[in-house]
N, C-alpha and C positions, 0 to 999 in steps of 0.2 A: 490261461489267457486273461489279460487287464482288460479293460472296454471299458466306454463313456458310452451311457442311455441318457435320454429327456424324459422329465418326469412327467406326470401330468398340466402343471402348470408351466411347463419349458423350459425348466433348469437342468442344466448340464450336470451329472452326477458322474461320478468316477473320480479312480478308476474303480472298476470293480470284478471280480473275479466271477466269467462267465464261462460256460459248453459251447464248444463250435455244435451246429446243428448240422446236421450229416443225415442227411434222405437221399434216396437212391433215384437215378434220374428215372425210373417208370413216374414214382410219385411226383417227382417235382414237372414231368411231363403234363399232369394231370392238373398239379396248383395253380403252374403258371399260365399254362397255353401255351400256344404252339410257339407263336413269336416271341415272347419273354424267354421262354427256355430255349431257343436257337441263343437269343443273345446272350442271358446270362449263366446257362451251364454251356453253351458252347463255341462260347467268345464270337458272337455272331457283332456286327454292327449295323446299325438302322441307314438309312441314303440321310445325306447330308439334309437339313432347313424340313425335316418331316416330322420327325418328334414333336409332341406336343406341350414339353417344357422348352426348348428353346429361345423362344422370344416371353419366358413367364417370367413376371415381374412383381408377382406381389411377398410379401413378406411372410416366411415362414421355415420349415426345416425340412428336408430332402430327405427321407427313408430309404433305406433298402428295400427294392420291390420283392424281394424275396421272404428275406427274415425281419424287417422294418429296423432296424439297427442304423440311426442318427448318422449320416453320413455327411451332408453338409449344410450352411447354414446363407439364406438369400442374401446374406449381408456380404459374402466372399462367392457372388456370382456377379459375371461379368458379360457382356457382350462381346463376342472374342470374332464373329463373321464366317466360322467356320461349317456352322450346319449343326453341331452340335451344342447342349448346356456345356458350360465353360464354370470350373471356380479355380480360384487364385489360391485359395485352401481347405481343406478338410474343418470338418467340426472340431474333430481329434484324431491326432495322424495314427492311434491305436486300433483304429476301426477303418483303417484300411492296410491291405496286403501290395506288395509290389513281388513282381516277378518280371526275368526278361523275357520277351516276345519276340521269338527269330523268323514269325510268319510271313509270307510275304516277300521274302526277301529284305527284308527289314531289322532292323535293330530296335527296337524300342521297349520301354517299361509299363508294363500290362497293369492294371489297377483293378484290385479286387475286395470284396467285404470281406471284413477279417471275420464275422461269425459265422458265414454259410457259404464262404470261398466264390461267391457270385460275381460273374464277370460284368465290371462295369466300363471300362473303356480303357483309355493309356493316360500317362503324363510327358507331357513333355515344357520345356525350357524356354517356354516364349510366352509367358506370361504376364501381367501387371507388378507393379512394384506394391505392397513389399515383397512379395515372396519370387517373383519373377519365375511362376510355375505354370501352368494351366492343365488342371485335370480337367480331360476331354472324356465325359459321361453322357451313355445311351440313356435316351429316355425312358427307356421301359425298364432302367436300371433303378428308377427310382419312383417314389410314388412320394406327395406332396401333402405337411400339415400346416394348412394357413395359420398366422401368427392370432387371427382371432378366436381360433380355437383356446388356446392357452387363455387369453386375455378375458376369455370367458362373457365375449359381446360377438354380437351379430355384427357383419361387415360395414352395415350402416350405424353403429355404434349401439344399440339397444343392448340391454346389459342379460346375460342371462342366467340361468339357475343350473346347479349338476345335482343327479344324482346316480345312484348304485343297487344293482340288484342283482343278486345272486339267485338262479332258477332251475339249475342244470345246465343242458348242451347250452352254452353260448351264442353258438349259430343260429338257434331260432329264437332267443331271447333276443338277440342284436337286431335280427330279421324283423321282430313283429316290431320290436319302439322304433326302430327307423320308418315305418311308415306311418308312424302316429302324429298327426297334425299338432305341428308348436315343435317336435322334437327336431331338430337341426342337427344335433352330430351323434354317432354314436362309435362305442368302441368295445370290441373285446380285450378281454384281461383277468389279471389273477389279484384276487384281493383277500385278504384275513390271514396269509401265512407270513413266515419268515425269512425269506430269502429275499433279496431286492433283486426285479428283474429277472424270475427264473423259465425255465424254456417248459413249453407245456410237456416236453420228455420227466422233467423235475416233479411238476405240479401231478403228471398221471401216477408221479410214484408213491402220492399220499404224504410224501416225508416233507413238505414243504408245511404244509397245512393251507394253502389255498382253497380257494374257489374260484370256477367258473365266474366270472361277473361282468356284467354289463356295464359300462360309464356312458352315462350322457348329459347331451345339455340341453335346457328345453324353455322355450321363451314363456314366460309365465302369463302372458299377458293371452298365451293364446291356449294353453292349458296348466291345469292347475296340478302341484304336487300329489294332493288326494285324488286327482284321476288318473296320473301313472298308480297310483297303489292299488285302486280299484283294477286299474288291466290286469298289473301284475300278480295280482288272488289268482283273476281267471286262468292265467297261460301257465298257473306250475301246482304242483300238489302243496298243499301246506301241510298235509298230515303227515307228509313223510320225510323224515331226518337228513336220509344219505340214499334217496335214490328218488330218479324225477326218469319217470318211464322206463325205457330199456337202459340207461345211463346210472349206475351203481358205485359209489366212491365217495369218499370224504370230499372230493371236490367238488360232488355238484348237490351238496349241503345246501336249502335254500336260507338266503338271509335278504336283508333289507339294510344299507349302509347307510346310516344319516348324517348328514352336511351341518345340521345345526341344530336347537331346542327345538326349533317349529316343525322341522322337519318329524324330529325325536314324537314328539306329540303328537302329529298326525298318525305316525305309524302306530305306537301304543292303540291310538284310537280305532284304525280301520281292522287291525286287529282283533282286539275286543269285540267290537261287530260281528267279525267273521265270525269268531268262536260262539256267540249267539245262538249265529246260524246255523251252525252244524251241529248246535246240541247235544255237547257234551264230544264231542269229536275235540281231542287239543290239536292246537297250530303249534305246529313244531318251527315253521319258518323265525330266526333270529331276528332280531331288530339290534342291531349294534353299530356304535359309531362309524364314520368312515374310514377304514384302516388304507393304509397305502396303495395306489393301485397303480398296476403294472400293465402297459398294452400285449397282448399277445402276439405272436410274428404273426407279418402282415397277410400271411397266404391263411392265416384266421379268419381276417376281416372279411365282413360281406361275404360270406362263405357259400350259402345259399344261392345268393344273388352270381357272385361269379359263375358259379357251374349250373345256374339254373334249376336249382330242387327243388323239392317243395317244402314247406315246414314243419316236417311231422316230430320236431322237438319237443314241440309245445302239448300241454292240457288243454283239451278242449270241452 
């Protein structure tokens, strides 16, 4: 299977050679919730003008609310009157599936994500020019990354900073910097291996060389790089290689991925410190450039947060 992913900065990459992800609908009962999984594993549809993307207008890229797989782009969304998001085309027609739909009493072609077979709505032949199509998609089909994400500024244009951290479980490393004052976005993802794009089925099999890792962006103005480093001592082991609590694997290796020289140099520095401090104890956590990073499927994100757990990822 071919597929186009957005990278972190919002370029369109593909095609490239990806795994359909295949969970068995207990689990995916569990990831989505009740009404996501009615619509998208059971071809359910939402009442017309109730979704919460339909009248959404700002600029950015439509995911898969399932596996977050680049679906389509605000620039080929239209106002169509019908109750539901409307686009006139796909991102890349490879990353959707079409099937016919005899439901109903009806004829029509079903639309679906080509990596995790999730049902997103139909197409039909009354569209805008050029393409005179209109794929008519549930909101809950998709989840939404504003274009100032990429662009790497606040909505009111303020410029911001990224950085990357490898800790262990991801879920509670994403957990705790989202609620750190100045941090604005965060993501899960795999970063330090080989593969572009691989499915956390890949990354758990060690053969990627991944890690767990956090991306985010954080206004500087309201905290400083050296105070993500200092959290991030606290919330994970640095003495240990390849295992960060109950979590054991090459992938939740802790590192530190740096953006730049200053970056580079803080780290060296808070480092050094630590090791001070623990007197003769080595920090095993990495400090290496930013190698490539890949989001994780979206039933990743906020993982905590959606099912309401507590954080017991972290070092305390």
């Amino acid at each position: 299977m071919q597929l186009y992913f957005i990278d972190i900065d919002g370029k369109l990459v593909g095609p490239l050679p990806s795994q359909r992800i295949q969970i068995d609908d207990m689990r995916w009962r569990y990831l989505l919730g009740a009404e996501t999984f009615r619509i998208t594993r059971r071809a359910g549809t939402e009442a017309p003008f109730c979704g919460d993307l339909v009248d959404h207008k700002q600029k950015g890229i439509y995911k898969c609310s399932s596996c977050g797989l680049p679906l389509f782009s605000s620039s080929t969304k239209f106002h169509s009157g019908t109750g539901w998001p409307s686009f006139f085309a796909p991102l890349a027609k490879e990353n959707i599936t079409q099937r016919v739909d005899l439901s109903f009493g009806m004829i029509r072609t079903e639309i679906l994500c080509a990596r995790c077979g999730a049902h997103l709505g139909h197409l039909f032949e009354d569209g805008p020019r050029p393409t005179g199509l209109r794929y008519c998609v549930n909101s809950a089909s998709l989840v939404f990354v504003p274009q100032w994400v990429f662009d790497r500024t606040t909505p009111d244009g303020r410029k911001l900073q990224r950085a990357a951290f490898a800790g262990g479980c991801f879920w509670g490393i994403q957990d705790f910097f989202k609620k750190v004052e100045g941090v604005v976005w965060t993501v899960s993802g795999y970063a330090g291996g080989t593969v572009p794009f691989p499915t956390y089925e890949e990354v758990c099999s060690g053969k990627t060389g991944h890690a767990e890792t956090v991306y985010l962006l954080y206004d500087p103005t309201v905290v400083s790089y050296s105070k993500l480093l200092s959290l991030f001592w606290q919330v994970h082991d640095p003495t240990s290689a390849e295992r960060q609590g109950p979590d054991v694997g090459p992938q939740y290796r802790p590192i530190i991925f740096y953006y730049d020289e200053e970056q580079h140099k803080e780290a060296l520095r808070s480092k050094e410190s630590l090791e001070k401090e623990l007197k003769g104890k080595k920090v095993l956590t990495a400090i290496l450039p930013a190698a490539p990073f890949y989001p994780a499927e979206e039933y990743h994100q906020d993982y905590l947060e959606k099912h309401h757990l507590p954080n017991s990822c972290l070092r305390r």
